[in-house]
C-alpha positions, 0 to 999 in steps of 0.5 A, a space after each residue: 476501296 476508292 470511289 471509281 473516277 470518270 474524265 469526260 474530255 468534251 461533249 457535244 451531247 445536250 446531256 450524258 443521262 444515257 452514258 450515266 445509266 449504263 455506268 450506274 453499277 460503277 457508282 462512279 464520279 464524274 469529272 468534265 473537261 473546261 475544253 478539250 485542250 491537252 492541260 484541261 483534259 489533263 488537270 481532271 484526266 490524270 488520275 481517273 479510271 477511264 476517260 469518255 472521248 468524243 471529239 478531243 485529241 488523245 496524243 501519246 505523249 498525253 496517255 503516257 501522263 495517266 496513272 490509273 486510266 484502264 478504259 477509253 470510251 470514244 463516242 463515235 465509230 472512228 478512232 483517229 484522234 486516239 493514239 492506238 499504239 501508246 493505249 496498246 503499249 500503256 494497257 489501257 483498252 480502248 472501245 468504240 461503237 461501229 454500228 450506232 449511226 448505219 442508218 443515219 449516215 447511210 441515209 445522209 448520203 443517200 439524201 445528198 447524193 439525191 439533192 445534187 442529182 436533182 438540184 434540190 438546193 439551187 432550184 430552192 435557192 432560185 424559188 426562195 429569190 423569187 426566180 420561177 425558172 427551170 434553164 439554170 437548173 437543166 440538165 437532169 439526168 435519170 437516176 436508173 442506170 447510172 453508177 454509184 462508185 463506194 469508196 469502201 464497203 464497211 458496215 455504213 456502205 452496206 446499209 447504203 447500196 441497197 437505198 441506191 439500189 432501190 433507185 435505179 443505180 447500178 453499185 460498184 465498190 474498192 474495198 480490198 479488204 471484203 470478200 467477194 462473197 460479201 459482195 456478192 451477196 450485196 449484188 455489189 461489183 468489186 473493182 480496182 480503185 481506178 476502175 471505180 474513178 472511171 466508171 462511176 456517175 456518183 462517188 460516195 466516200 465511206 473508208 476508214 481516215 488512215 496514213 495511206 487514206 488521207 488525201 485519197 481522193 486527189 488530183 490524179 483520183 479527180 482526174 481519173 474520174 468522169 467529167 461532171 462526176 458527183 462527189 459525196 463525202 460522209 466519212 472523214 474530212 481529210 479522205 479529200 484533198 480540199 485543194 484537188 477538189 476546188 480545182 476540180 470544181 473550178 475546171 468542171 472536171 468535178 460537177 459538184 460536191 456534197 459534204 458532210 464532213 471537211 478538213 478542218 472543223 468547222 469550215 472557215 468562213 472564207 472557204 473557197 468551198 461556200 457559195 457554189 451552187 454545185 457545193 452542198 455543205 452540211 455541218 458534220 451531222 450526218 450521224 444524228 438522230 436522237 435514237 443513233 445518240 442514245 444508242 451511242 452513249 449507251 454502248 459505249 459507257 456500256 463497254 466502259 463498265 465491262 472493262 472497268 469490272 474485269 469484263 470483255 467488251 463488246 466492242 474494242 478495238 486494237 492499234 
């Protein structure tokens, strides 16, 4: 029987010990991508029997050129590099891990949601350049009884409402897919899109980066919001109109941004987003923890080798 073949298209892992654990009964080989570009992915792709996906583009035209690939593993909760219809058509099951990095990214938002209502990174940057003042900080608002609009309401949302709960703010959320039963019981008010733009103080992004998603939050959306509102991304870069909310910056119709996530990864250097002191940036880092990366290597391998021996996994996902 011929040995079981594994490509790995990039990693941004310091090692795959954990994947390599959960795959150990496949006794497999491993083969590992020189970059994540479609001939490189290709030339140790072609002939493997499933492919671990992080960050790499996985097009149809790039599946269709498979000849053995039964499984793909994506070491992450999104799926928008993969396409799912050609895996679907093509037979080759495809898994993810959507509840590795709750915690992580539920508490990320939270902390940037606290850093620009309190400030935090202008107030250090004036300490850090010796200005021991409070007037280019002011006005700070109280957190308790203002509005926490979530753009979703999926597993990470969840895990947040109750975090900014414990603060004061009263949660509402659009997600037209939750019932208001799961709502309820989140103590989460469900409203319209607009009404969500309208009311809330702070907007945390949390939906899933689709065809009619990307560019959700745009210039009729900033437009429709508060002014001064706060903006929080942790989801996908292009849920936001880059364009939309550099002018919304630039007009104070928008009162800051914090992200973790931006169209195009990583940031360029002349981004008319650095150098704002109402701009938080973090570099994509809002799932990490060395627990959440274990867990997420260890589910998905771990789907992997169910497939690959004739078994259901845990966790797939169809187009």
């Amino acid at each position: 029987m011929p040995r079981t073949f594994i490509a790995v298209t990039d990693s941004p892992f310091p090692s795959l010990d954990p994947a390599k654990r959960a795959l150990a009964r496949l006794d497999p080989e491993y083969r590992m991508a020189k970059s994540p570009s479609a001939d490189d992915i290709l030339a140790v792709a072609r002939d493997a029997d499933a492919i671990l996906v992080t960050y790499a583009k996985l097009p149809g035209e790039l599946l269709r050129q498979l000849t053995r690939c039964k499984a793909i593993g994506r070491f992450g909760l999104g799926v928008d590099n993969i396409d799912l219809p050609a895996a679907k058509e093509l037979g080759i099951a495809v898994n993810y891990v959507p509840d590795y990095c709750l915690r992580e990214v539920s508490d990320h938002a939270m902390a940037l949601l606290l850093a620009l209502a309190r400030k935090v990174t202008l107030a250090n940057k004036l300490v850090q350049s010796g200005r021991w003042e409070v007037p280019p900080i002011v006005p700070l608002r109280r957190l308790e009884g203002q509005v926490l609009g979530l753009v979703g309401f999926g597993n990470i949302p969840r895990a947040l409402a109750p975090k900014a709960k414990s603060f004061g703010l009263k949660v509402l959320t659009h997600d037209p897919y939750v019932a208001t039963d799961v709502l309820a019981a989140a103590g989460v008010e469900g409203v319209t899109f607009d009404e969500l733009l309208a009311r809330s103080d702070f907007i945390s992004v949390h939906a899933p980066l689709r065809p009619a998603t990307r560019g959700l939050i745009n210039a009729a959306a900033f437009a429709k919001m508060k002014k001064g509102a706060l903006l929080v991304n942790t989801a996908r870069g292009p849920l936001v109109d880059e364009a939309a909310l550099v002018a919304a910056l630039d007009s104070g119709q928008l009162g800051g941004a914090a992200l973790d996530v931006v169209t195009t990864e990583p940031l360029a250097k002349d981004s008319p987003l650095i150098g704002r002191d109402n701009v938080i940036l973090t570099p994509h880092t809002a799932f990490y923890s060395v627990e959440a990366l274990e867990e997420l290597q260890t589910k998905c391998a771990s789907d992997v080798a169910r497939v690959l021996s004739g078994e259901k996994a845990v966790y797939p996902i169809s187009a």
